[in-house]
N, C-alpha and C positions, 0 to 999 in steps of 0.2 A: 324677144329677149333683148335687153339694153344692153350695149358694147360698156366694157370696164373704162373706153377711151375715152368714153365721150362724158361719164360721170366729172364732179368738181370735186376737191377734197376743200375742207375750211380745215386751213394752217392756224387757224386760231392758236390753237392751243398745242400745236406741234413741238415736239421737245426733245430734239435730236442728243446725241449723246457724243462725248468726247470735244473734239479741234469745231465739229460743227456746231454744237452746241452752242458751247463759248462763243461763236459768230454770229448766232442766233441772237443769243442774249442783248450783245454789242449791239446787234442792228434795232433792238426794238429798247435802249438806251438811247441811242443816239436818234431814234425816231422821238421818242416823248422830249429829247429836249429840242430838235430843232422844232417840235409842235409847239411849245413853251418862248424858244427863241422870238419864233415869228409876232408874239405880242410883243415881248423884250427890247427887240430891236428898230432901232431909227423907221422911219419908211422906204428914206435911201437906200438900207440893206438889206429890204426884203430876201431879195434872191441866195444871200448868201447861207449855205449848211452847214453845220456842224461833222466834219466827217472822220475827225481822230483827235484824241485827247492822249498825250504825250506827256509825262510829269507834270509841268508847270506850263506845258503849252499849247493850245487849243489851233485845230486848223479849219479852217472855211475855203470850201470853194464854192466857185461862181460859175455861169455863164456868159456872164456880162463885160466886158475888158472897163466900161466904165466903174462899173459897182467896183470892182477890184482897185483899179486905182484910187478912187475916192476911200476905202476900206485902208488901204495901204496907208493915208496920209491922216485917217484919223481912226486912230488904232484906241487914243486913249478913249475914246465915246465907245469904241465898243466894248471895252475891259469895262465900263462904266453900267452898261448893259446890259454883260453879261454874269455881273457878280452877286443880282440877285440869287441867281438859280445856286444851291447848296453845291450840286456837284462842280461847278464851275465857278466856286468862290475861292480856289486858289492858283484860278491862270494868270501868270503876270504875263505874257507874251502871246502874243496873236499871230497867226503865219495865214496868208492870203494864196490861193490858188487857183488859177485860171482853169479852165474846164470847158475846150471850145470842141469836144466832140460831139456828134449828132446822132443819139441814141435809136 
């Protein structure tokens, strides 16, 4: 008889209800656009994510202390890059962040 532990479940289509939900939803936004991003964006900024959209202001973080710096100094290339995508045609401001923990 197979243990219930050792089965997988596919979250595919998992669709939590309430405060999780909404988080749910979030994460699989912000999944299709940094999948979207990574054609979008320069080669230099591969590394960086999309990981909160704030009114007018979109944040990225990185692992790289490079990519960040070079992100930091050319902010208007990525507003430039990133105003294809609908959802993200009205960020005026970019906010850069570092991200050196080891998962």
């Amino acid at each position: 008889m197979p243990s219930s532990k050792n089965q997988t479940a596919n979250l595919t289509n998992f669709k939590p209800k309430g405060k999780l939900g909404v988080l749910f939803a979030q994460a699989r936004v912000f999944n299709y656009l940094n999948d979207r991003l990574s054609t979008l964006l320069p080669p230099a900024f591969v590394s960086l994510s999309l990981c909160a959209i704030k009114g007018n202001t979109a944040t990225f973080v990185t692992h790289d202390q490079a990519v960040a710096f070079r992100a930091q100094k050319q902010q208007a290339t990525l507003l430039a890059a990133i105003k294809p995508l609908d959802a993200l045609s009205q960020i005026q401001k970019i906010v850069i962040k570092l991200d050196l923990k080891e998962y």
